[in-house]
N, C-alpha and C positions, 0 to 999 in steps of 0.2 A: 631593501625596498624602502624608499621613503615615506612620507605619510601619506600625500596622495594616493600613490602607488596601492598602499595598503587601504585605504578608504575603500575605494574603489571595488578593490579586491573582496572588502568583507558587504559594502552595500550589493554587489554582483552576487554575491553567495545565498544573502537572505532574500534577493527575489530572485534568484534560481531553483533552491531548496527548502525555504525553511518556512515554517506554517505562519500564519500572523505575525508575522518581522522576529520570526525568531530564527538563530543561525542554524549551517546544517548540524551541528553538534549537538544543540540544545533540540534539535525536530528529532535527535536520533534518541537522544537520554528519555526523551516522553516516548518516542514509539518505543522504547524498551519496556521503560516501567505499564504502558498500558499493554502489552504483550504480557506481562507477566503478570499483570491484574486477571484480563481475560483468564489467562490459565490457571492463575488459583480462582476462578468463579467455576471452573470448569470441572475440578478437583472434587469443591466443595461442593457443586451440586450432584455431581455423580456420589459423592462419599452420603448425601442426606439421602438418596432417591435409589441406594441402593445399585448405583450403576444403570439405573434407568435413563433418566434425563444428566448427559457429561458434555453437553453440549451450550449452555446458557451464554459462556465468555464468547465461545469462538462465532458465535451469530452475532452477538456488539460486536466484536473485533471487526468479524466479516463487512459490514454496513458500514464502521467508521475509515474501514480502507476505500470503500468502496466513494465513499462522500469523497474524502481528500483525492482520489483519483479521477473525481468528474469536475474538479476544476479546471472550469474554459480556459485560465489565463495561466493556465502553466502548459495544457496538453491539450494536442490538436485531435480533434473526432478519433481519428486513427490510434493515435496515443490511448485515448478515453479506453475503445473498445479493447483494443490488447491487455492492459491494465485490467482491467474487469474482467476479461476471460481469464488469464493470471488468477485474478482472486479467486474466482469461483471454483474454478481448480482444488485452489489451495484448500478453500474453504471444506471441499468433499475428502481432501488428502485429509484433513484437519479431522475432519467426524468420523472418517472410517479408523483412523488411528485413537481416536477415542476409544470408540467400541472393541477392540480388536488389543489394546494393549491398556495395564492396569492404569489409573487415573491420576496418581503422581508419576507415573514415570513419563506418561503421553505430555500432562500438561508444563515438564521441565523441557521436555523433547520440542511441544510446541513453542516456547517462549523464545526458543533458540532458531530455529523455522521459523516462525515470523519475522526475525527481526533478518533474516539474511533476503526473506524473499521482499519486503522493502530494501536491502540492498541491490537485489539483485534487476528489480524494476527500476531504481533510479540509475542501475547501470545500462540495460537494456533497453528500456523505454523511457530517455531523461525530461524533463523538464526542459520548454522550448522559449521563446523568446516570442516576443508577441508578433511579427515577422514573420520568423519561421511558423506558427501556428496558422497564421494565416495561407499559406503559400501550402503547406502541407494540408488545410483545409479546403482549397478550391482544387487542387489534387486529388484528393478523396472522393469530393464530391463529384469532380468529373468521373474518375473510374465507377462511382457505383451508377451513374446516368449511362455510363457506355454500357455496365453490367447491363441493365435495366431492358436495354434495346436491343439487344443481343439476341 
């Protein structure tokens, strides 16, 4: 690969994947480490509240997925909404495995679960092109108008 070649190839990357021009490498090392923040917030407030409240990380977690996945300029309406039902999902898999299983073992268990179901979104539901957002956007939009009349 030469150098353009490679330019290319890594400017392509960071507005494909990566959060404020950072690459997808550096997007995955931060969604890690805040995956495993949440879970040790989750740890330690089930361990202070006596197994009451084991939930404090994975509600920030839940809301900062939920932010990065309601940006317009990567994901079209449809993207949006699948991405968010995903979380939300995850987010009830997330609090009943709290409850239901001891709070270091859940919150190593979750650190490891988050960071696959961001794989598993940017593999499913990837990140679009401003084109394709559009085109997939006025698609959308006509299907729920047809819904609508129906």
């Amino acid at each position: 690969m030469n150098e353009d070649n490679s330019k290319t190839y890594i400017e392509g990357e960071v507005k494909n994947y990566g959060y404020n021009g950072m690459t997808l490498s550096e997007s995955r090392a931060l969604n890690l480490s805040q995956n495993a923040f949440s879970s040790a917030l989750d740890w330690k407030s089930s361990k202070v509240t006596d197994g009451k409240v084991g939930y404090i990380g994975t509600v920030g977690n839940t809301i900062s997925m939920m932010a990065r996945d309601a940006d317009n300029s990567k994901f079209s309406m449809r993207d949006q909404a699948t991405r968010e039902y995903l979380n939300i999902g995850y987010a009830v898999g997330t609090y009943l495995s709290l409850k239901l299983v001891p709070a270091p073992v859940s919150a190593g268990v979750n650190t490891i679960a988050d960071e696959r179901l961001e794989e598993f979104n940017d593999r499913e539901v990837p990140p679009k092109t401003k084109e394709q957002i559009e085109k997939d956007n006025e698609k959308y939009v006509r299907e729920k108008i047809e819904e609508s009349l129906d």
